[in-house]
N, C-alpha and C positions, 0 to 999 in steps of 0.2 A: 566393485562394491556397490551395495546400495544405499538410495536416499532417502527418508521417510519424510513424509508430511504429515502433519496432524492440524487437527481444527481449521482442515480446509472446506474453504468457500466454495462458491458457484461459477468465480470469473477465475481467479487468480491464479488459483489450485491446480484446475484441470489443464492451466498452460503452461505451468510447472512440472505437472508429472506428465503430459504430450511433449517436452521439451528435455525431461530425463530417459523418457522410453521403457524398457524395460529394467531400467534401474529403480525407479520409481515405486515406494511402498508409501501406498496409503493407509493412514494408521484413521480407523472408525472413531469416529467421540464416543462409542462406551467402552471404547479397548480402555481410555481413559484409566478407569475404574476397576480396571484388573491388571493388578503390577505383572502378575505373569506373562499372562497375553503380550501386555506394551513387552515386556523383555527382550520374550522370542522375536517380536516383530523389529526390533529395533537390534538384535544380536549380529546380524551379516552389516549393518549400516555404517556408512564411513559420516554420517550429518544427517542431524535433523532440520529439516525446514518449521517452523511452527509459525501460524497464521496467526499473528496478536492484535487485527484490525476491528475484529468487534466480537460481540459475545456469542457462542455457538448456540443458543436460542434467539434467531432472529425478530422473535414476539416480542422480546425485550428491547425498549429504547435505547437510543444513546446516549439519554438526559438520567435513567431510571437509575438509584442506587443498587437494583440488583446487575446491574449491566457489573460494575466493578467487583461484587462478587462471585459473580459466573463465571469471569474472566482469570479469578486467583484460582479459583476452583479448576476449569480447566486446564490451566498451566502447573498446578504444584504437581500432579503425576509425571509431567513432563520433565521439570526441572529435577524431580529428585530422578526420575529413570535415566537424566543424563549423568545424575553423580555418579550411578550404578554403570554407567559405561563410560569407564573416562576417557575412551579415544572419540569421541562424538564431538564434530565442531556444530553448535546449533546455530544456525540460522533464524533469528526471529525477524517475522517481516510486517509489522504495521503502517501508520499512516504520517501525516506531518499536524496534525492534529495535536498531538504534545506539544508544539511551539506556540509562544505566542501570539496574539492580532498583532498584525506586518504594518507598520508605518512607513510609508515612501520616505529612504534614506539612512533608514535603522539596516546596522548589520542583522542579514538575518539568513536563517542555516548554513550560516557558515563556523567557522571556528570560536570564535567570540557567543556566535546565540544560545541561549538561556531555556530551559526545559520549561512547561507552562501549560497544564493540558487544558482545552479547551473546553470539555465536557466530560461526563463523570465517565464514560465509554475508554476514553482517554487517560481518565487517571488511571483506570484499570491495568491499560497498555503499560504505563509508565513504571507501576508497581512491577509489572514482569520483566520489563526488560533491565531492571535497576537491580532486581536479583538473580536474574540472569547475569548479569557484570559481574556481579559480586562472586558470584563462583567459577566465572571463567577463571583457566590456567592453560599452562602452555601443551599439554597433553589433552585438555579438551578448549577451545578457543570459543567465542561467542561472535558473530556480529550480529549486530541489529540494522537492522533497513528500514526506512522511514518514506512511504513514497508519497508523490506529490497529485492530486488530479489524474488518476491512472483513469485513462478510457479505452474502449476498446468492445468488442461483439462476444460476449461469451459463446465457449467454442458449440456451444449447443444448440446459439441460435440467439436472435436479436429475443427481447429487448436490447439495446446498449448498452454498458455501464457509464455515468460519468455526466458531467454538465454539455456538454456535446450533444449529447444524444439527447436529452432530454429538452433543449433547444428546438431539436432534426423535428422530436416529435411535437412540441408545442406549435412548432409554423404552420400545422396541419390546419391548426384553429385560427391563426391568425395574429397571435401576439406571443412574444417572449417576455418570460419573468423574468428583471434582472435583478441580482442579489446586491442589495446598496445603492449606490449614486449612481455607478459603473467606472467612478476612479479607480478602483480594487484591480489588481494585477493578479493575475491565476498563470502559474508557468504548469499547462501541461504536460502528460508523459503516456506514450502508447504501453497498453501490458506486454505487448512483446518486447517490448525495450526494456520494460524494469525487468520480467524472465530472463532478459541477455545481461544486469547486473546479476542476479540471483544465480546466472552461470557462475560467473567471473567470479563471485565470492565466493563460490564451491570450490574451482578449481584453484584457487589462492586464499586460505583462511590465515588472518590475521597471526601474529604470533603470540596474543594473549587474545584481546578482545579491542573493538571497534562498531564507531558508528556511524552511520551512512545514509544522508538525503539525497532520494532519488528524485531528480528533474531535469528538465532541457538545459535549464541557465537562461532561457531566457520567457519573456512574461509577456502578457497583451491586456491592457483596459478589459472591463466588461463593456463598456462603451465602445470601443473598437471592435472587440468582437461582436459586439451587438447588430453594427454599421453593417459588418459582411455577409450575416445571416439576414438583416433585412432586404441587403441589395440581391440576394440571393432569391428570395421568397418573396418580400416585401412582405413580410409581417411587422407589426410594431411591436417595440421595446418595451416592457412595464418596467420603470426605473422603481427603485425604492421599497423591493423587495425583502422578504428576510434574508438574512445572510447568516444566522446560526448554521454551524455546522459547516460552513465554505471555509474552503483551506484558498487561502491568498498570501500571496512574496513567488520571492524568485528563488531557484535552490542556485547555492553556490554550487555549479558544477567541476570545479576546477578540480576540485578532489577526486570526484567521478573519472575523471583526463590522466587524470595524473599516476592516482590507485591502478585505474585495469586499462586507461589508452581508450573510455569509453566516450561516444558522444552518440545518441540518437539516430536512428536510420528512421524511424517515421516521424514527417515532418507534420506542424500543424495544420496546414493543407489539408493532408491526408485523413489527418485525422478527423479531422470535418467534413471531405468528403465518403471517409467508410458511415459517419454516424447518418448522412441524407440517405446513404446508401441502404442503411438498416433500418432507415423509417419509411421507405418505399418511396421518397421525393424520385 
């Protein structure tokens, strides 16, 4: 059977449906707007994946009020094409951007933490995936995926995605911007690793609906990480940066362990040396 994608990106997407194969149906954003088209294309599919991380006119901010109605817009095709196929578990996969600012010590993405979008991009996400719930059933299942700091080389070729890379590439010049003091905890997560949940929850769809923060489970300072890219390059740190838009806390992975037996195969090492790697250091 196949898996459809819709309102895919440029990183994400294409290692989701490199990671599906030939199962893999990508659904265009003006299929969007023709119920028939989406039908046929979404008729052979056992799951939709739908990309609810930002708005599919990337011209549009993540601050802008139109971000939130591009966002309903893009997805209501979606949603009612999956009432029209009620065997379809959908997969929505955004960011962790709906939580909270993380306090050292506050429970957070774990069971206990509280939904809170950070930016109107975000309320956008929240509005989908909250009616998405709403209509999951046991014949058509939802999860939602929430992920953390995803970095990694899109498959098409550097730039990098993620604070990593954009580090790799700041050394070039000589200083790194850091976002805040650099007390702030950032737990990242390679894109091949949150594709290897995105497996897991294909092959295992909830038995209504569920929701799922992807991370390591574990965090580093922007000051410590600062430390290792300076001993690396010796660029200096610019403390005291903006931090709008930075997703900081730690995911409670235990769920991640526990749900699919998952834990990270790329370490942050690694992933620090693919981002030098794709800055030409």
């Amino acid at each position: 059977m196949k898996v459809a994608i819709s309102a895919s990106d440029a990183f994400v997407a294409p290692y989701i449906a490199e990671m599906l194969g030939s199962s893999a149906v990508v659904v265009p954003d003006e299929s969007l707007s023709d119920a028939t088209s989406l039908d046929a294309m979404l008729t052979p599919c056992r799951a939709l994946i739908h990309i609810n991380s930002r708005p599919i006119d990337i011209s549009v901010g993540r601050t802008d009020r139109e971000a939130y109605i591009s966002m309903m817009e893009a997805s209501r095709p979606i949603l009612d094409a999956v009432d029209r196929h009620g065997g379809l578990h959908l997969v929505i996969l955004g960011t962790l951007r709906v939580h909270p600012q993380w306090n050292p010590g506050d429970s957070y993405y774990g069971l206990e933490s509280t939904l809170a979008p950070r930016d109107i991009a975000a309320e956008g996400q929240l509005w989908v995936e909250e009616n998405a719930l709403e209509r999951a059933e046991a014949e058509r299942p939802v999860s939602i995926i929430r992920a953390s700091n995803v970095q990694g080389v899109p498959l098409e070729g550097p730039p990098g995605n993620g604070l990593l890379h954009r580090w790799a590439e700041e050394c070039q010049i000589g200083w790194i911007n850091i976002p805040g003091d650099g007390s702030d905890l950032k737990d990242f997560i390679h894109v091949q690793d949150l594709v290897r949940v995105v497996d897991a929850v294909l092959s295992s769809p909830p038995p209504t609906r569920e929701s799922i923060a992807v991370g390591s489970g574990k965090g580093i300072s922007m000051e410590d990480l600062a430390a290792s890219y300076k001993q690396r390059t010796g660029c200096d740190p610019e403390f005291g940066q903006s931090d709008e838009g930075e997703v900081f806390g730690i995911v409670d992975a235990w769920v991640l362990e526990e749900r699919f037996g998952f834990r990270p195969q790329i370490s942050l090492e690694e992933m620090i040396a693919e981002a030098f790697e794709a800055a030409g250091h």
